[in-house]
Biopython code that builds the backbone (N, CA, C, O; Angstrom):
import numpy as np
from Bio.PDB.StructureBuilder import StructureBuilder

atoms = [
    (1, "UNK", "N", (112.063, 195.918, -46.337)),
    (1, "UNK", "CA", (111.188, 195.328, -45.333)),
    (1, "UNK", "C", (110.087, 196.330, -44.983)),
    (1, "UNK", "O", (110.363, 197.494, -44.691)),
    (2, "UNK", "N", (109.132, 195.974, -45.008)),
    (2, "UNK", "CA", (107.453, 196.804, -44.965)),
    (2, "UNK", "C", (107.532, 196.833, -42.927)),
    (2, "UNK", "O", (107.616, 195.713, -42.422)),
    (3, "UNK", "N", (107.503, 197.941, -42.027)),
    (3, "UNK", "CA", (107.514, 198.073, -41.109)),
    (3, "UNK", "C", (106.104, 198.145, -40.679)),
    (3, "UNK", "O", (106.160, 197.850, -39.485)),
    (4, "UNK", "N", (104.642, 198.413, -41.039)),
    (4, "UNK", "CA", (103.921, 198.738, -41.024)),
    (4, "UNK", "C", (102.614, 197.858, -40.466)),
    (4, "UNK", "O", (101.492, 198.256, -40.151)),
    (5, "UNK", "N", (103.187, 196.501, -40.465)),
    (5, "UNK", "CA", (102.479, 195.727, -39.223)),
    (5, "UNK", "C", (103.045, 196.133, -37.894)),
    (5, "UNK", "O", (102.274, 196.329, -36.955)),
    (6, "UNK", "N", (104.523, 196.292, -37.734)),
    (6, "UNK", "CA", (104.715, 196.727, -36.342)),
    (6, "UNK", "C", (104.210, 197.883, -35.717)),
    (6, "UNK", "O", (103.761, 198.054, -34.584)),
    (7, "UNK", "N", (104.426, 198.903, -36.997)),
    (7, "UNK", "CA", (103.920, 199.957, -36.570)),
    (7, "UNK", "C", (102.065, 199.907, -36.032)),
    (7, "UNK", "O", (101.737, 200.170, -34.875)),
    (8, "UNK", "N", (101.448, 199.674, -36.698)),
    (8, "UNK", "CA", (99.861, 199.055, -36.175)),
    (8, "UNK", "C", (99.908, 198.297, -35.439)),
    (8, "UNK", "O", (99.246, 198.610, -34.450)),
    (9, "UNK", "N", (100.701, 196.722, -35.312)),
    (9, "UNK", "CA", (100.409, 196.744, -33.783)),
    (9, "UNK", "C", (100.952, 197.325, -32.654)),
    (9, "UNK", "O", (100.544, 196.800, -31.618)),
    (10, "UNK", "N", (101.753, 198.252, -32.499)),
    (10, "UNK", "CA", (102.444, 199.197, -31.747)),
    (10, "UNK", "C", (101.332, 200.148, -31.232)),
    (10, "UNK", "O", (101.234, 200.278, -30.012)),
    (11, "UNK", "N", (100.546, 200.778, -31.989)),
    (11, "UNK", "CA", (99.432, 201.298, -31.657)),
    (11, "UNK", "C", (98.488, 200.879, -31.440)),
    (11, "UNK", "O", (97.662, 201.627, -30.915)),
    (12, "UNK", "N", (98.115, 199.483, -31.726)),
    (12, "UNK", "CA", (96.660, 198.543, -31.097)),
    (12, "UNK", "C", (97.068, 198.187, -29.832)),
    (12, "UNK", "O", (96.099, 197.941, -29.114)),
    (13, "UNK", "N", (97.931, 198.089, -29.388)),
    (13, "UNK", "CA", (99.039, 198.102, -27.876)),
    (13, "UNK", "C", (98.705, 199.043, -27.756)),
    (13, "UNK", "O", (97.474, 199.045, -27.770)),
    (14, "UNK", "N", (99.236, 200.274, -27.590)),
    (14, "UNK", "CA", (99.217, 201.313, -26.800)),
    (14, "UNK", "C", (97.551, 202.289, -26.376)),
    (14, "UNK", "O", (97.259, 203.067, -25.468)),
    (15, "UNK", "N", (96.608, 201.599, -27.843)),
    (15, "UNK", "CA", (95.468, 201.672, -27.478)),
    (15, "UNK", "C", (94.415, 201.285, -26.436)),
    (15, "UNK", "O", (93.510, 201.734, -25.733)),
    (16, "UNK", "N", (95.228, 199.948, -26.836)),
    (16, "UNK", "CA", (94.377, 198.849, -25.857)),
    (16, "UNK", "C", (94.616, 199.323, -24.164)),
    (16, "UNK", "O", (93.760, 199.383, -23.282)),
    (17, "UNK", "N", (95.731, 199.553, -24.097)),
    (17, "UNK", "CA", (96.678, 199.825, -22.481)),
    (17, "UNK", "C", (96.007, 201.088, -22.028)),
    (17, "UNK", "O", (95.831, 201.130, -20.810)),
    (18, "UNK", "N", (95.519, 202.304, -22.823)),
    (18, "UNK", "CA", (95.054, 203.512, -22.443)),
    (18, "UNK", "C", (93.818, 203.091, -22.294)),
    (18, "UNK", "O", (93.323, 203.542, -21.262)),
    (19, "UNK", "N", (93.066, 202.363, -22.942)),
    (19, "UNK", "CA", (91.708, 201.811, -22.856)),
    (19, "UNK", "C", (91.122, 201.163, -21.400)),
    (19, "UNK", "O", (90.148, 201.324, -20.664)),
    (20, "UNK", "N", (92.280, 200.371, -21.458)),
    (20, "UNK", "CA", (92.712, 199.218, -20.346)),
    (20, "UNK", "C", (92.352, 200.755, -19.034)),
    (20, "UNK", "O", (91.278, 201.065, -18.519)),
    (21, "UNK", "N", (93.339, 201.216, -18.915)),
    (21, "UNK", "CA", (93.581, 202.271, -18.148)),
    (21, "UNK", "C", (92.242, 202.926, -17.795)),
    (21, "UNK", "O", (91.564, 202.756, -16.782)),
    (22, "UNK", "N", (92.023, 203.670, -18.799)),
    (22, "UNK", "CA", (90.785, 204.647, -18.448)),
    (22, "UNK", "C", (89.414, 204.078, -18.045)),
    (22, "UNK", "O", (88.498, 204.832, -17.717)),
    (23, "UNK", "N", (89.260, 202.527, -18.076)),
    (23, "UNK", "CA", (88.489, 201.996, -17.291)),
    (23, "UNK", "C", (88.365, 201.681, -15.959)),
    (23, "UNK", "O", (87.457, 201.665, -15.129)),
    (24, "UNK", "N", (89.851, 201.370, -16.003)),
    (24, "UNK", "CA", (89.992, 200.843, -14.246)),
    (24, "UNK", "C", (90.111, 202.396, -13.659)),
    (24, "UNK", "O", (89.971, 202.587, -12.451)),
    (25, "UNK", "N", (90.264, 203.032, -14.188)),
    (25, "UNK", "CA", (90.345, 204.439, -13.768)),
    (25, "UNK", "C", (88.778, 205.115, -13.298)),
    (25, "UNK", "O", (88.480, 205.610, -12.211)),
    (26, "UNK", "N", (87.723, 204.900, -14.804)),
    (26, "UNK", "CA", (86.410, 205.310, -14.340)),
    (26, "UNK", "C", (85.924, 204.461, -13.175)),
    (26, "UNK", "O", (85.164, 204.871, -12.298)),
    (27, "UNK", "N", (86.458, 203.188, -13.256)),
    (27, "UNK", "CA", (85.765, 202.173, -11.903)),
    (27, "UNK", "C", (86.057, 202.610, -10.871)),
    (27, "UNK", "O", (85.154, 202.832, -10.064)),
    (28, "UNK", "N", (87.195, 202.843, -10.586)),
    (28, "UNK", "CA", (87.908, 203.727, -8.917)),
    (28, "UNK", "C", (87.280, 205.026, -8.667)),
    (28, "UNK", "O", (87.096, 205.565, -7.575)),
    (29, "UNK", "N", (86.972, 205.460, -9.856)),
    (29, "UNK", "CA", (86.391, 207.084, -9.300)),
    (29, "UNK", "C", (84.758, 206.701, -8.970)),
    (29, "UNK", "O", (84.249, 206.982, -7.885)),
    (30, "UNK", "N", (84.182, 206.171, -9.823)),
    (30, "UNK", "CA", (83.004, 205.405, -9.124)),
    (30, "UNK", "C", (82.765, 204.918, -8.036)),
    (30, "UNK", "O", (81.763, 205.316, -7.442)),
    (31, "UNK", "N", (83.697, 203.806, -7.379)),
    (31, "UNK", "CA", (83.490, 203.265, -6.247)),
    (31, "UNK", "C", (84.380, 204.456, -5.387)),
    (31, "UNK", "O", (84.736, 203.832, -4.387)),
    (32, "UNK", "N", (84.809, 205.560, -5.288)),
    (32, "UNK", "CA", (85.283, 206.599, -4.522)),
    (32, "UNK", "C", (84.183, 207.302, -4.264)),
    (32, "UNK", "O", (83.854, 207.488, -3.092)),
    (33, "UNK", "N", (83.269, 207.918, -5.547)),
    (33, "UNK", "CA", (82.366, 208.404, -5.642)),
    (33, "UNK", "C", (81.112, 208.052, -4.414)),
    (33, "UNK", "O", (80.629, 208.621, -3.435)),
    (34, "UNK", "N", (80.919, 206.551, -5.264)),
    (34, "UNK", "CA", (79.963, 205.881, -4.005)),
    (34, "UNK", "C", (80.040, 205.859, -2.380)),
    (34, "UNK", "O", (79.126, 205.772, -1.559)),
    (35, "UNK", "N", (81.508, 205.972, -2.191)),
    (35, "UNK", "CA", (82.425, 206.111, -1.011)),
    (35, "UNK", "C", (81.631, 207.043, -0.742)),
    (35, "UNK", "O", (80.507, 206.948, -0.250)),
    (36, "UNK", "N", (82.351, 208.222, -1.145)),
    (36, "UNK", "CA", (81.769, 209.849, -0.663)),
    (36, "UNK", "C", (80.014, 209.953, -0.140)),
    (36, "UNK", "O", (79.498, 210.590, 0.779)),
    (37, "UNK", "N", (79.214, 208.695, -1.548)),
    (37, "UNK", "CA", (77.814, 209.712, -1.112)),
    (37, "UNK", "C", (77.331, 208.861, 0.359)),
    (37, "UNK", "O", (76.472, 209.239, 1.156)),
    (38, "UNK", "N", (78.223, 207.525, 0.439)),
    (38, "UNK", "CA", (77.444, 206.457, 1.678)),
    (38, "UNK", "C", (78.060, 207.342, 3.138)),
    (38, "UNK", "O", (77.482, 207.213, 4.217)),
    (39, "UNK", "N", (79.040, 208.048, 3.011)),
    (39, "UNK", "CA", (79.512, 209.114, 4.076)),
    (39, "UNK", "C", (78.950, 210.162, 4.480)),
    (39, "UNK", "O", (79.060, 210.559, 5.640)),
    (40, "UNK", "N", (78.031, 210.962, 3.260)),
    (40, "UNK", "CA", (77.597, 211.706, 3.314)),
    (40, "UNK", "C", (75.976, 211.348, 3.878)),
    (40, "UNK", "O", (75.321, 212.374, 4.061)),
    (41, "UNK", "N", (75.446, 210.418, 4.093)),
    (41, "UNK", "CA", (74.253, 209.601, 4.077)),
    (41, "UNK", "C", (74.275, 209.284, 5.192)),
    (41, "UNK", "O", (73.170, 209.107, 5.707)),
    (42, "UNK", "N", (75.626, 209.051, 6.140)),
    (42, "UNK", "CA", (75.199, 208.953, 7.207)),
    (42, "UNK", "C", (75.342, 209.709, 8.359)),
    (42, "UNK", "O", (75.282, 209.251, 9.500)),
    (43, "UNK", "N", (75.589, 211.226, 7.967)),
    (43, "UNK", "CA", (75.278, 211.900, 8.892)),
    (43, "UNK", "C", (73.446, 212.174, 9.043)),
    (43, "UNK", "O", (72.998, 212.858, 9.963)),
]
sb = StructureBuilder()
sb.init_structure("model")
sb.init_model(0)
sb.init_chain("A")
sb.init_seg("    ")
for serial, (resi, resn, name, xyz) in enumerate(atoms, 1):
    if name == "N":
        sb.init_residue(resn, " ", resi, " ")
    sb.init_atom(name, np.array(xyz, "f"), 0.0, 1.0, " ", f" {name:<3s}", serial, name[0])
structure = sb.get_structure()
């Protein structure tokens, strides 16, 4: 038995999920970011 579709999609999964991740990740530090400078703006 050839394992080697599981194995690829095992890793198009785990790609996708880190992908997935490191976006919603850059979005939060962005809108934190934005946080910080509208705080800083209103002194």
């Amino acid at each position: 038995m050839n394992h080697w579709p599981f194995i690829i999609a095992a890793y198009a999964a785990v790609t996708a999920g880190i992908g997935g991740l490191s976006l919603l990740s850059w979005r939060a530090m962005r809108k934190a970011e934005a946080a910080a400078d509208a705080l800083r703006d209103r002194r």
